[in-house]
C-alpha positions in Angstrom: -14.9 -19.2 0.1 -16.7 -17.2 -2.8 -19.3 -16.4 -0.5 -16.7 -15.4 2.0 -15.3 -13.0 -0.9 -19.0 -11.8 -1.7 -20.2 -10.6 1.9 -16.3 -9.0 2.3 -17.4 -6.7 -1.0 -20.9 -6.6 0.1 -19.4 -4.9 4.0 -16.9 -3.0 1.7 -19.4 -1.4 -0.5 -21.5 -0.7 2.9 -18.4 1.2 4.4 -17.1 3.2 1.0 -21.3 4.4 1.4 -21.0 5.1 4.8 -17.7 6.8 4.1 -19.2 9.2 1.7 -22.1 10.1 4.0 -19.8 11.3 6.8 -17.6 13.7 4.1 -21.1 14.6 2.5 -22.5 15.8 5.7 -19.4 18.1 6.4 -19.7 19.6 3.5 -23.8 20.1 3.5 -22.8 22.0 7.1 -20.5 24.4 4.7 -23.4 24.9 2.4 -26.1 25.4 5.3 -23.2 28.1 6.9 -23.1 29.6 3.4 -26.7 30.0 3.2 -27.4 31.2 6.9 -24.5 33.8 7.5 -22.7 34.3 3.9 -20.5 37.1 5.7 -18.7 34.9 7.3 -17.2 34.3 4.2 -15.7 37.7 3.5 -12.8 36.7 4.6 -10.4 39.4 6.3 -6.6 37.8 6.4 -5.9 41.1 8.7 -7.7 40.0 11.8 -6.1 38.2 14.3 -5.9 34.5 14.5 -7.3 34.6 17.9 -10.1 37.2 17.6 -12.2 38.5 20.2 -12.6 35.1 22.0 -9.2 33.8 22.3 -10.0 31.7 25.2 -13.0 29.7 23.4 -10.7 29.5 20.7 -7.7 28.0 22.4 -9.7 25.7 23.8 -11.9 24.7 20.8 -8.7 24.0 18.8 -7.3 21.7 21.7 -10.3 19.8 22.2 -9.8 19.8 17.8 -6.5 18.7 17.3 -7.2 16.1 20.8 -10.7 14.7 18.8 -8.5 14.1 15.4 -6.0 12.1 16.8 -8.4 10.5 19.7 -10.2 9.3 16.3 -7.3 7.6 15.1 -6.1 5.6 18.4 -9.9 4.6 18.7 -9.9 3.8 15.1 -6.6 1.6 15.4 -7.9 0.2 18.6 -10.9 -1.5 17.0 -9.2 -2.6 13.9 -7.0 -4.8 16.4 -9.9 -5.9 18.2 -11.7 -7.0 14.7 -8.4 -8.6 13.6 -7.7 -10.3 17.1 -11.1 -11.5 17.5 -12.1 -11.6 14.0 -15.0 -10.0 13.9 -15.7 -7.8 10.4 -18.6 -5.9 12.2 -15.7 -4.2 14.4 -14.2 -2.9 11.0 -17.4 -0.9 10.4 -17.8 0.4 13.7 -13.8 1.6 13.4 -15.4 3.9 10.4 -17.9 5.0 12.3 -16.0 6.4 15.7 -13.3 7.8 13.6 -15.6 9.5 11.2 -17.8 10.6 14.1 -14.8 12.2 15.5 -13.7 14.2 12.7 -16.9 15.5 12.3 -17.6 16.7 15.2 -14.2 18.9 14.9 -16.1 20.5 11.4 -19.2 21.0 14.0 -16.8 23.5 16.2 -15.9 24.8 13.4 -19.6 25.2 12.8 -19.8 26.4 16.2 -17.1 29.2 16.2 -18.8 30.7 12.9 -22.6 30.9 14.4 -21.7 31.7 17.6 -18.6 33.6 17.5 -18.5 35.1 14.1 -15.1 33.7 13.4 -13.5 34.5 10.3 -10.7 31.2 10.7 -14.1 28.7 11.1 -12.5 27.2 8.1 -9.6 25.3 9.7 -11.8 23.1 11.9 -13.6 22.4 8.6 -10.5 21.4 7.2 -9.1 19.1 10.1 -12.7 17.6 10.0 -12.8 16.7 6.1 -8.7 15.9 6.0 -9.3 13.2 9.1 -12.3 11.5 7.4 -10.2 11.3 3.9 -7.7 9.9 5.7 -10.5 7.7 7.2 -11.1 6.0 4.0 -12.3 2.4 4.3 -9.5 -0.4 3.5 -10.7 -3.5 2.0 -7.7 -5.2 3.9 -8.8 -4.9 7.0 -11.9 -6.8 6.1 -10.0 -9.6 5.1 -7.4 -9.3 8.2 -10.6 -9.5 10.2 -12.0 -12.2 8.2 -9.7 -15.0 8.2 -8.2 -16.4 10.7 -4.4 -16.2 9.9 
């Protein structure tokens, strides 16, 4: 048992790391846009929401908004699987998909600023770093996937 309770902090530690390097990287692609195209961050409240590409805007904050919460029916879907079969690994992989996800909502945000010099790039960025916060590893669901109940 206190070998059980070691590798369970041992995966937990692994996931808080892995945690921080999908948050880090979202905000490393801020500072690379910063550094690349700092006008982009003159921001101009006046403009329209929309801009000049509404279209590839519409669409880029459906496929958004569809990507965070796709990340959080996958994430719940493996956590079931890990708990059902009991398989910790699945835990880890539930991280990983759901963190993947919200990140690539911060690289259309990425996107729409390189591309389309869009002033409201920021609000991808935002639903990017708020889904993997939210993403945060739970050491319960180690144990729920670690003992057979």
């Amino acid at each position: 048992m206190p070998s059980q309770n070691l590798n369970i902090e041992t995966q937990y530690r692994t996931m808080s790391v892995l945690w921080f390097a999908l948050l880090f990287s979202q905000i490393m692609l801020l500072v690379v846009l910063f550094f690349a195209k700092p006008e982009i961050f003159r921001f101009d409240f006046s403009k329209s929401l929309l801009g000049e590409n509404a279209a590839v805007i519409l669409a880029l904050a459906f496929v958004g908004i569809s990507t965070f919460l796709l990340s959080f029916v996958w994430r719940k879907r493996f956590l079931a699987q890990a708990v059902s079969e009991q398989k910790p690994a699945l835990v880890q992989t539930a991280l990983i998909i759901g963190g993947a996800l919200c990140e690539a909502i911060s690289l259309f945000g990425l996107v729409l600023a390189f591309a389309f010099s869009y002033q409201y790039f920021f609000l991808w960025f935002a639903l990017g770093i708020l889904g993997t916060i939210l993403h945060f590893p739970k050491r319960d669901n180690l144990i729920a996937a670690s003992y057979k109940k």
